[in-house]
C-alpha positions in Angstrom: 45.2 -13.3 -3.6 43.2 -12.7 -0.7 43.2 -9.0 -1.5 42.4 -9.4 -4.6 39.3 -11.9 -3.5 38.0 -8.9 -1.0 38.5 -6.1 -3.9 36.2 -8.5 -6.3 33.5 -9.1 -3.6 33.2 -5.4 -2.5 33.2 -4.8 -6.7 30.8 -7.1 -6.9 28.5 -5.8 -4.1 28.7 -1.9 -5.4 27.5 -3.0 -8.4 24.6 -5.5 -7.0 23.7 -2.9 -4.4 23.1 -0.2 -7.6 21.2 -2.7 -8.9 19.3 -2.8 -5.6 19.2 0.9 -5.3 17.4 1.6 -9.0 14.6 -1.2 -7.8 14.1 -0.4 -4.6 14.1 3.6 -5.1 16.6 3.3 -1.8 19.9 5.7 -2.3 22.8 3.3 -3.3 25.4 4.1 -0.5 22.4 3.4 2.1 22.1 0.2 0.8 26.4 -0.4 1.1 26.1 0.8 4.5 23.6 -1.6 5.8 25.6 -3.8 3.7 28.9 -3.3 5.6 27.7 -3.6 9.1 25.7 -6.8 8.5 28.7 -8.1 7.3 31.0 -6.6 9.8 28.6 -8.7 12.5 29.1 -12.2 11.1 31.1 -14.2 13.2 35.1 -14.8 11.1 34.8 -11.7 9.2 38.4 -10.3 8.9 38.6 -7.0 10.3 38.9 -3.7 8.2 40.8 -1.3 9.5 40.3 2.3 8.0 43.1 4.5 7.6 42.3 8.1 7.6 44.6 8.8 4.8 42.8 6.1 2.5 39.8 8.9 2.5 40.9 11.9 3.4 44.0 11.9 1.2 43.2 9.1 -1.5 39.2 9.3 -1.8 38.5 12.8 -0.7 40.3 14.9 -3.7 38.8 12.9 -6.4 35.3 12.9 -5.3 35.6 16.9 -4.5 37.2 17.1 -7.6 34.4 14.9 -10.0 32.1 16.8 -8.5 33.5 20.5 -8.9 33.7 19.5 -12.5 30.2 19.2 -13.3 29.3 22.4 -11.1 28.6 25.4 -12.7 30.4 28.4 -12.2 27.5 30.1 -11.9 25.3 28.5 -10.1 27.9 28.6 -7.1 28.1 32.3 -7.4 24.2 32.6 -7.4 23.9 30.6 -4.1 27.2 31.9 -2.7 25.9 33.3 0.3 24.2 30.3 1.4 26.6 28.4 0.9 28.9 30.1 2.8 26.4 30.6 5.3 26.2 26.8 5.6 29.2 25.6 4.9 31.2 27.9 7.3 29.4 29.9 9.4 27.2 27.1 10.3 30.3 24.6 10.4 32.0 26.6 13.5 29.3 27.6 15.4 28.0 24.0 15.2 31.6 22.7 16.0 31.7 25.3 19.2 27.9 24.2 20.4 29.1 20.5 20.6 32.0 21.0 22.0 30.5 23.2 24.7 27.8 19.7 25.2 29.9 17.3 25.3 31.8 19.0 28.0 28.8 19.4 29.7 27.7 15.9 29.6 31.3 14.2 30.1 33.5 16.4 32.4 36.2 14.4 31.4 36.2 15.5 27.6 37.9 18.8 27.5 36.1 21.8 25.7 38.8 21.7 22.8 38.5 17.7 22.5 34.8 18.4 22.7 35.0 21.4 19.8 37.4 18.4 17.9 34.6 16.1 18.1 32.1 19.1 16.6 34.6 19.8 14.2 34.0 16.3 12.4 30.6 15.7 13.4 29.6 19.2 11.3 30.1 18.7 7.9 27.4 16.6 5.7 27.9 14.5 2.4 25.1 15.2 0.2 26.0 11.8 -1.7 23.3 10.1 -0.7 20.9 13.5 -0.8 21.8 14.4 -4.2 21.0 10.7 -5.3 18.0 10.7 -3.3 17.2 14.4 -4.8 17.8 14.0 -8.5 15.7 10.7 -8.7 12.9 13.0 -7.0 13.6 15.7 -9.2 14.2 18.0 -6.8 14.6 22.9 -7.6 17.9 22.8 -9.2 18.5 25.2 -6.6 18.1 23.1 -3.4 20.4 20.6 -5.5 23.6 23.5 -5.9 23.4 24.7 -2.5 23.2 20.8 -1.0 26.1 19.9 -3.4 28.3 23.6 -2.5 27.9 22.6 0.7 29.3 19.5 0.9 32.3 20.8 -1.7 33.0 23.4 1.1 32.3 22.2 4.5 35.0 19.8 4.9 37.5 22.6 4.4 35.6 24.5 7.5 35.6 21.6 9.5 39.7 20.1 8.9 40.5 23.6 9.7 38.9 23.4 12.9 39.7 19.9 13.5 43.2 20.8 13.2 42.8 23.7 15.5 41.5 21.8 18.1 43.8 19.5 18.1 46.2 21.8 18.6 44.7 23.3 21.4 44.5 20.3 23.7 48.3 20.1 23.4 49.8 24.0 22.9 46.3 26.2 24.1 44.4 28.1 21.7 44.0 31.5 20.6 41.5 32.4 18.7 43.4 35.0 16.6 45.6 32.9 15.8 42.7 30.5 14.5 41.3 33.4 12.6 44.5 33.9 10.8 45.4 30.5 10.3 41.7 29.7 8.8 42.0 32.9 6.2 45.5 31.9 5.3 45.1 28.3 4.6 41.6 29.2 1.8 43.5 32.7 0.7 46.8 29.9 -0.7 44.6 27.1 -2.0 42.4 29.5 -3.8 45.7 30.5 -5.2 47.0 27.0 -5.9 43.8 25.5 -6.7 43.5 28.0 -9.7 46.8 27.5 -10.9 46.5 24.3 -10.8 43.3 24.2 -13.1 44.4 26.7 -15.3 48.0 24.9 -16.1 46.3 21.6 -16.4 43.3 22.8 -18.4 45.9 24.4 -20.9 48.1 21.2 -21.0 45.3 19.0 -21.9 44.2 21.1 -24.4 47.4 20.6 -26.0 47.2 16.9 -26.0 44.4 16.2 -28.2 43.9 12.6 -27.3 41.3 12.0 -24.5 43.2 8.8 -23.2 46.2 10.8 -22.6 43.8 13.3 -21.3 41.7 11.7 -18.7 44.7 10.1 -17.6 45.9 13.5 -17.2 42.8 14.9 -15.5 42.8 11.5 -12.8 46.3 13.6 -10.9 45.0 17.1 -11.2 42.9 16.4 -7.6 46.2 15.4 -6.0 48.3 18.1 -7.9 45.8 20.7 -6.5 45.6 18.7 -2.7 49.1 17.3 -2.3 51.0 21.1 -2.6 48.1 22.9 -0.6 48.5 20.6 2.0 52.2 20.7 2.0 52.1 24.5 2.2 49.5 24.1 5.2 46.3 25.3 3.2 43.3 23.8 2.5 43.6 20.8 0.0 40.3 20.5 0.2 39.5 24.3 -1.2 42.2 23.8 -3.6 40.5 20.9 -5.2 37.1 22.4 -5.6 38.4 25.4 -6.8 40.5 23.4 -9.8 37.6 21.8 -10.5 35.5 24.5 -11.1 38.3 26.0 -13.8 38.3 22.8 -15.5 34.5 22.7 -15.2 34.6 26.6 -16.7 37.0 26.6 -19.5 36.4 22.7 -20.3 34.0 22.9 -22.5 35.4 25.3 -25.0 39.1 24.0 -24.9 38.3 20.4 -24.6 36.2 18.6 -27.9 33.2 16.5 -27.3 34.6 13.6 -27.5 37.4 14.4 -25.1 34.6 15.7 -22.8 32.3 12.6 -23.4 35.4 10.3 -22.7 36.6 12.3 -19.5 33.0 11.8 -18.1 32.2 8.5 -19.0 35.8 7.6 -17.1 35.0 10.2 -14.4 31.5 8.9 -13.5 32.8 5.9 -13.0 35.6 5.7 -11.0 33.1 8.2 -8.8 30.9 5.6 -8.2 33.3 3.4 -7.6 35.0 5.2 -4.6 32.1 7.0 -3.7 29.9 3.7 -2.8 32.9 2.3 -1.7 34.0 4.1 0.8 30.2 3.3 2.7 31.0 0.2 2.3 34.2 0.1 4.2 32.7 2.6 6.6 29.9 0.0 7.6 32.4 -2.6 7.8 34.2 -0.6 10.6 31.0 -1.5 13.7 32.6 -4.4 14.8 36.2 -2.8 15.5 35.0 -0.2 17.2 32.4 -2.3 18.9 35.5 -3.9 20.2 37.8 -0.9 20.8 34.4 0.7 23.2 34.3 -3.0 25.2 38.0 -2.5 26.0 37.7 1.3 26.8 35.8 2.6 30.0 32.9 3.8 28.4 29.5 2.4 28.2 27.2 1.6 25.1 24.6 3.8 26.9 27.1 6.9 27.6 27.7 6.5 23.8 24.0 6.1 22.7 23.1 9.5 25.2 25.8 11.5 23.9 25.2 11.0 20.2 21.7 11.3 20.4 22.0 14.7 21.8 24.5 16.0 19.3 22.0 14.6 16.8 19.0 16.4 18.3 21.5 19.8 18.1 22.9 19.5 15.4 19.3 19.2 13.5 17.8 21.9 15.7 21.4 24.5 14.5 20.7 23.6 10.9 17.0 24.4 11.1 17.6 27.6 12.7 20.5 28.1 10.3 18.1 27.5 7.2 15.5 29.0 8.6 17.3 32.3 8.7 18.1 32.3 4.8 14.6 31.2 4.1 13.4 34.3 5.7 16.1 36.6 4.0 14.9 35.0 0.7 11.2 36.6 1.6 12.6 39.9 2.2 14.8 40.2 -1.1 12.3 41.0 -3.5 12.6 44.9 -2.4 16.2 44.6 -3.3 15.8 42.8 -6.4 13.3 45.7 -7.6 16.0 48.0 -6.9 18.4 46.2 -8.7 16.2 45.7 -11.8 15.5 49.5 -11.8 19.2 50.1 -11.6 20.0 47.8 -14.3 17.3 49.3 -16.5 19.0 52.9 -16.0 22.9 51.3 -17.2 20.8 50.0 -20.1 19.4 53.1 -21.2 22.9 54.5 -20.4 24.6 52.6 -22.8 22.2 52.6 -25.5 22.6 56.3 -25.2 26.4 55.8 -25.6 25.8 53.9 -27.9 23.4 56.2 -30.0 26.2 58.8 -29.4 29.8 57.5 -28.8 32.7 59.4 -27.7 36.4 59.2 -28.3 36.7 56.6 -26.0 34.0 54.4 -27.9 34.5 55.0 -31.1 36.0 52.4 -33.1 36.0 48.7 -32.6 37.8 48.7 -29.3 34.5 50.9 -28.3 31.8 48.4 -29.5 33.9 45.6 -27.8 33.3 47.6 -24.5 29.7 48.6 -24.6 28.8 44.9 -26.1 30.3 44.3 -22.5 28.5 46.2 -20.3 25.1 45.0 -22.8 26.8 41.7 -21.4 26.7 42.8 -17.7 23.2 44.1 -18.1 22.2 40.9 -19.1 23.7 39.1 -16.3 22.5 41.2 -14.0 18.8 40.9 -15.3 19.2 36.8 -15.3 21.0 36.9 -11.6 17.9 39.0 -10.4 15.2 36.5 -12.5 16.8 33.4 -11.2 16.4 34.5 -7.7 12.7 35.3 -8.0 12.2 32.2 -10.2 13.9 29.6 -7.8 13.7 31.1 -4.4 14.3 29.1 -1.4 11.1 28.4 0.0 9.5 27.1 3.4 8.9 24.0 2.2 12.5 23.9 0.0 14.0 25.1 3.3 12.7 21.7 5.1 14.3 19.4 2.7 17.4 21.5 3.2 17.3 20.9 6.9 17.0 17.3 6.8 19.4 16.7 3.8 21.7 17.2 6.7 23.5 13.7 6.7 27.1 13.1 7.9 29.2 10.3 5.8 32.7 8.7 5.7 34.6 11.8 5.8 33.6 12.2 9.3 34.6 9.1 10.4 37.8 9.2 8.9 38.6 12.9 10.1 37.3 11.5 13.7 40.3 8.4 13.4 42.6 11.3 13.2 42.3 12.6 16.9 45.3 11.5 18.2 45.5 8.7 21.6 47.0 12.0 23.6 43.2 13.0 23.6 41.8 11.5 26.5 38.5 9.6 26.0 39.2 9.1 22.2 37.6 5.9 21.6 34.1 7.7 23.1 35.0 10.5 20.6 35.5 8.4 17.6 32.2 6.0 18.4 29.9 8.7 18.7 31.4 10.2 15.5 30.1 6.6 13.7 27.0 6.7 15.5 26.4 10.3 14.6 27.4 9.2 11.2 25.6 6.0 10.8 22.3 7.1 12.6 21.8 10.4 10.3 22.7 8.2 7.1 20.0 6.0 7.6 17.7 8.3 9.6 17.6 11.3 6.8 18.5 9.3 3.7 15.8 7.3 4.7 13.0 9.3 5.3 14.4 11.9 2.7 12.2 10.5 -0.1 9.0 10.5 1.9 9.6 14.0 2.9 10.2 15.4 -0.4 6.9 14.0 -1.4 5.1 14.8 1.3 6.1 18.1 1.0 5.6 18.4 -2.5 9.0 19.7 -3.5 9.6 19.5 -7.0 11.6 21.0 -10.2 10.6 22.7 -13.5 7.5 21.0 -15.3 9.0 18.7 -18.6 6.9 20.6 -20.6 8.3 23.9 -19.1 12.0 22.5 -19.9 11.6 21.6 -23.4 9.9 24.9 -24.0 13.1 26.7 -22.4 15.7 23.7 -24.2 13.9 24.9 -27.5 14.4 28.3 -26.9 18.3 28.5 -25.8 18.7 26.0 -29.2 17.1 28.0 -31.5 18.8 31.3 -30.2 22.1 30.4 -30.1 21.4 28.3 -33.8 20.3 31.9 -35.0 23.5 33.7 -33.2 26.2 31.3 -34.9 23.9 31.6 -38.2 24.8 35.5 -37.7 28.1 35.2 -36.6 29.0 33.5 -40.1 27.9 36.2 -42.3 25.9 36.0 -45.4 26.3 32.9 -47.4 27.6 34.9 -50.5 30.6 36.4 -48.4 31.9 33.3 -45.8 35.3 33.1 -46.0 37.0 29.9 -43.8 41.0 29.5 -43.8 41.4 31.8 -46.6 39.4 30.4 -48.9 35.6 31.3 -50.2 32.6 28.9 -49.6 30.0 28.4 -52.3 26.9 30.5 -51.3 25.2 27.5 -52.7 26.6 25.4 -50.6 26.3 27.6 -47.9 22.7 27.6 -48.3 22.4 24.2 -48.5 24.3 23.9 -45.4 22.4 25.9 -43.2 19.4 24.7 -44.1 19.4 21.1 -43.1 22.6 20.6 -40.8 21.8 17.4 -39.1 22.5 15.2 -42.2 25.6 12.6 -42.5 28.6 14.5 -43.9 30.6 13.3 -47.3 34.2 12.6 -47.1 36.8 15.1 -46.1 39.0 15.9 -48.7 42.2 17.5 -47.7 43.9 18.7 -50.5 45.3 22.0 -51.9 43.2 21.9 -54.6 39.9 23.8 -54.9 37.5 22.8 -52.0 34.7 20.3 -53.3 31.4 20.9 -51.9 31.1 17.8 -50.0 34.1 19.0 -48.3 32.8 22.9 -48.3 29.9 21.6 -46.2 32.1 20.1 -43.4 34.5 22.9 -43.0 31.8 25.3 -42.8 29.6 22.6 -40.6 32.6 22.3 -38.3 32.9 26.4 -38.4 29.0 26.8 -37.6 29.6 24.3 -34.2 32.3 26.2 -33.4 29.9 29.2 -33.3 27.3 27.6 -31.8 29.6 26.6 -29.0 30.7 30.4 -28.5 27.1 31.7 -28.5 26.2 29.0 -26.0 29.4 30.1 -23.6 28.2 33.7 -23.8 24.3 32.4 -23.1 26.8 30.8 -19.9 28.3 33.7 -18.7 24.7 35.5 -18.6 23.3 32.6 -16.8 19.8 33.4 -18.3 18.7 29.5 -18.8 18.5 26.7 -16.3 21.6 25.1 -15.9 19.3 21.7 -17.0 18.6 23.9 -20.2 21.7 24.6 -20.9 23.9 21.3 -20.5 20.8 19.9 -23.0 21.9 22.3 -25.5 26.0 21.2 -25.0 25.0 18.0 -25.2 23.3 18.8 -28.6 26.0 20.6 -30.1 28.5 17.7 -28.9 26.1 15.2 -30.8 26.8 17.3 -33.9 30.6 17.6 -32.9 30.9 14.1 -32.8 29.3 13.2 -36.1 31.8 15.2 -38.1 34.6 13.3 -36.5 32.6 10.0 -37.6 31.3 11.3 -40.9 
C-alpha cells in the first residue's frame, strides 16, 4: 500500500509540475528536479534508493526508443557528421580531458577511475532542451542535431564507462578499446535492424493497434536485452530499431494504428521521462549522507565539479565552434556538388531521349526514374544545407544545450566500491548533473531570445505545407489514370463517379457496400477514395526519400492524409 501511495503522489506531481511547466514557460523535468530535492531535504522522508538498472535497463530503451520513432531518417543522415562529431568524438575526448583533471586535482583518483568519471559526466539529455527548444521554436536543425545527440552519446560514453572500469582492475589497451568500441556498434547495428524490420513486419500483420502498441512497448527491450547479452551496444541497437519502425511505419502501419501507437507512446514518455527527474532529485539526501560518512569534503566536491563544469562547457564550445566554421566553408563544395548534379541530370535526360538496350523497356524507365530520384535528393541535401546552416548564433544555443540528466547518475552508481574514492566520483557526477540541469535549462530560454534564434516564419510554413499538399494531391490524381479508364480489384469505376470523386474529396462517405454485385456509386466513391489515399501516401514517401520539404512540412501533410484515412474507417 505504501508503494502504491508513493507511485500516486509522484503521478500526481508529474502531472501538477506539467501543469506548472505550460504556466510558468519553465521546462517540466526542471521543475520535478527542484521538486525531488526539496523533498528529499524534509526531515522523515523515506529514502529512495536508485538502482542503476531501473534507468539504464528499464527507462533507458524506451525513451531512446520513443524518440528514434519520431526521428526522421533523413534528417539524421543530413546532420550525420555532426552528430557524430558530438556524440563520439566529442564524448571520448571529453571523457579523457576529465579523467586527466581529476587526477590532477585528486592524486588519489587514478587516471582510469578519473576517465570513468568523464565517461558519465559526457553525455547530455536534450529532454529538457528539446522542451525548452520547441516551445521557443527553435531551426529544425539545431533541434535534430540536439536530439541525435543525445540518441547517440550514451552508447559513446557506456562503452567507455565500461572500458574504464575495466582498466582499474585488468589495465588497459587502447587497441583493444578500439576494437571492442567498433565491435559492440558494428553487432547492434546488426541486431537493432533486425529487430525493427521483424517487428515492423509482424505488426503489420496484426491489424489491431491494441495488439500493436502492445507489441511495439517490447521492441526497445527485444532490440537492448540481446545486444547487451552479446556485449554490444543496447543503446545503438534501440535507436537504430527505432528509426526502421520510424521509416517503414508509416506506409505499413494505418493511421489509426499510428495515431493510437502515439497517443500511447507520448504518454508513457512523459511518464518515465519526468519521472525519472523526479527520483533523481530525490537522491541529495542519500548521497549527502553517503559524502558525510566518506573522507571527502563538501568543498573538495563543490571544486572538483565546478571545474569539470567550466571544461566540459569550454570542450563543447570549441567542439561546436569547429562545425560552425566548417558550415561557412561548405558553400564551395555545395556549388560543386550542384554542378555535378546538374551534369547526371542532363546525363539521364539524354538517356532518356535515347535509350539503350539496357534501358529500354520498363525495367529501363524504372532505373532512370531512379537516378531522376537520386538527382533530386541530391539537389534537396545540397538546398537544405544552405537553407538551415548552423550558424554563430545557432552554434551558441548548441553549446549551452549541453545539459547532463539521470542517465549520468545512474551510469555513475555503476562504478563499482573496488574504485577507490567512489562516493567523490558518484557526488560530483549529481552535482555535475544537477548544477548543468538548472544552470543551462534555466537560462536556455533567455539565451535563445537573446540571441534571436528562431525557425521558419508561419507564413513561410503554410506556403511550403500548401505546396507539398497540392503536389503530391496532383501526383496520386496522376497515378490513378484518367477517370474513364480506373480500374480497382478488377472492376471498372464510373468516370462519373470518378469525376465526382476527385473533385470534392473531403466530403462524408456513403455506406460501404460489400457485395458481389455491381459496385454502387456510393460505394465506387470509397474504393476509389481509399485507392486515391493510398496514392497520396506513396507520393508523399517518395517526397520523403527526396527530403525536399521541411520535416515540419511534411509530418503536416501525413497528418492530413491520416485525417482522410480515418474518416473512411468512420464513414
Amino acid at each position: 500500500m505504501e508503494l502504491l501511495t508513493l507511485a500516486i503522489a509522484a503521478l500526481t506531481a508529474v502531472v501538477v509540475a506539467a501543469v506548472l511547466s505550460r504556466r510558468t514557460g519553465i521546462a517540466t523535468p526542471l521543475v520535478l528536479l527542484v521538486v525531488g530535492i526539496v523533498f528529499s531535504l524534509v526531515p522523515g522522508t523515506p529514502e529512495f534508493a536508485l538502482e542503476p538498472d531501473w534507468i539504464l535497463v528499464g527507462a533507458l530503451p524506451p525513451l531512446l526508443y520513443a524518440t528514434a520513432v519520431q526521428v526522421p531518417v533523413i534528417d539524421l543522415r543530413r546532420s550525420f557528421g555532426m552528430i557524430t562529431w558530438l556524440s563520439v568524438t566529442l564524448v571520448v575526448v571529453s571523457a579523457l580531458a576529465v579523467g586527466a583533471v581529476v587526477h590532477l586535482l585528486v592524486p588519489g583518483v587514478s587516471f582510469a577511475a578519473g576517465v570513468a568519471l568523464g565517461a558519465v559526466v559526457s553525455p547530455t539529455d536534450a529532454v529538457a532542451a528539446t522542451a525548452i527548444g520547441k516551445r521557443l521554436g527553435l531551426p529544425h536543425r539545431l533541434m535534430t542535431v540536439l536530439e541525435g545527440e543525445s540518441l547517440l552519446n550514451d552508447a559513446s560514453a557506456l562503452v567507455v564507462l565500461r572500458t574504464a572500469l575495466l582498466a582499474v582492475t585488468a589495465g588497459f589497451s587502447l587497441t583493444d578499446a578500439l576494437l571492442d568500441f567498433v565491435r559492440a556498434v558494428a553487432l547492434a547495428l546488426v541486431i537493432g535492424y533486425v529487430v525493427g524490420h521483424a517487428t515492423v513486419w509482424l505488426r503489420a500483420r496484426l491489424a489491431d493497434p491494441v495488439l500493436m502498441t502492445a507489441v511495439s512497448f517490447i521492441v526497445p527491450f527485444l532490440a537492448f536485452l540481446p545486444a547487451e547479452e552479446a556485449e554490444a551496444s543496447g543503446v545503438v541497437a534501440v535507436v537504430v530499431a527505432g528509426l526502421v519502425t520510424g521509416h517503414h511505419g508509416s506506409r505499413r502501419f494505418s493511421a489509426r494504428e499510428r495515431l493510437t501507437e502515439r497517443t500511447n507512446w507520448l504518454t508513457l514518455q512523459f511518464l518515465v521521462e519526468n519521472g525519472v527527474f523526479l527520483l533523481m532529485g530525490l537522491q541529495l539526501e542519500g548521497l549527502l549522507r553517503d559524502l558525510d560518512n566518506s573522507d571527502n569534503t563538501p568543498g573538495q566536491v563543490a571544486v572538483v565539479s565546478a571545474v569539470i563544469l567550466v571544461l566540459l562547457l569550454v570542450l563543447r564550445v570549441g567542439f561546436v565552434g569547429v562545425q560552425v566554421l566548417s558550415e561557412r566553408r561548405r558553400q564551395p563544395r555545395l556549388d560543386a556538388i550542384r554542378e555535378r548534379l546538374d551534369q547526371i541530370s542532363d546525363r539521364v535526360d539524354s538517356l532518356a531521349d535515347r535509350p539503350g538496350p539496357r534501358l529500354a523497356g520498363p525495367r529501363g524507365e524504372r532505373r532512370l526514374g531512379q537516378f531522376r530520384r537520386r538527382v533530386e535528393r541530391g539537389r534537396a541535401d545540397v538546398a537544405y544545407q544552405e537553407s538551415e546552416p548552423v550558424t554563430a548564433r545557432g552554434g551558441a544555443v548548441l553549446s549551452w544545450a549541453g545539459m547532463r540528466g539521470v542517465v549520468t547518475l545512474a551510469a555513475a552508481l555503476t562504478i563499482g566500491t573496488e574504485v577507490e574514492d567512489r562516493t567523490l566520483l558518484v557526488t560530483v557526477a549529481f552535482v555535475v548533473a544537477v548544477v548543468s540541469l538548472l544552470l543551462y535549462g534555466g537560462t536556455l530560454p533567455y539565451v535563445i531570445r537573446r540571441l534571436g534564434v528562431s525557425g521558419t516564419d508561419p507564413d513561410v510554413h503554410r506556403d511550403e505545407v500548401r505546396d507539398l499538399f497540392g503536389g503530391i494531391t496532383a501526383r496520386a490524381v496522376a497515378a490513378l489514370g484518367p477517370a474513364d479508364a480506373i480500374v480497382l480489384d478488377g472492376r471498372p469505376i464510373d468516370p462519373a463517379v470518378a469525376e465526382e470523386m476527385l473533385g470534392w474529396l473531403g466530403r462524408a462517405r456513403d455506406q460501404r457496400d460489400d457485395s458481389p454485385e455491381a459496385l454502387s456509386h456510393a460505394s465506387q466513391r470509397v474504393l476509389l477514395h481509399r485507392e486515391f489515399v493510398a496514392r497520396m501516401r506513396d507520393a508523399l514517401h517518395e517526397e520523403q526519400a527526396i527530403g525536399a520539404y521541411s520535416t515540419d512540412a511534411l509530418r503536416r501533410a501525413s497528418q492530413m492524409i491520416d485525417a482522410q484515412e480515418l474518416r473512411l474507417e468512420t464513414g
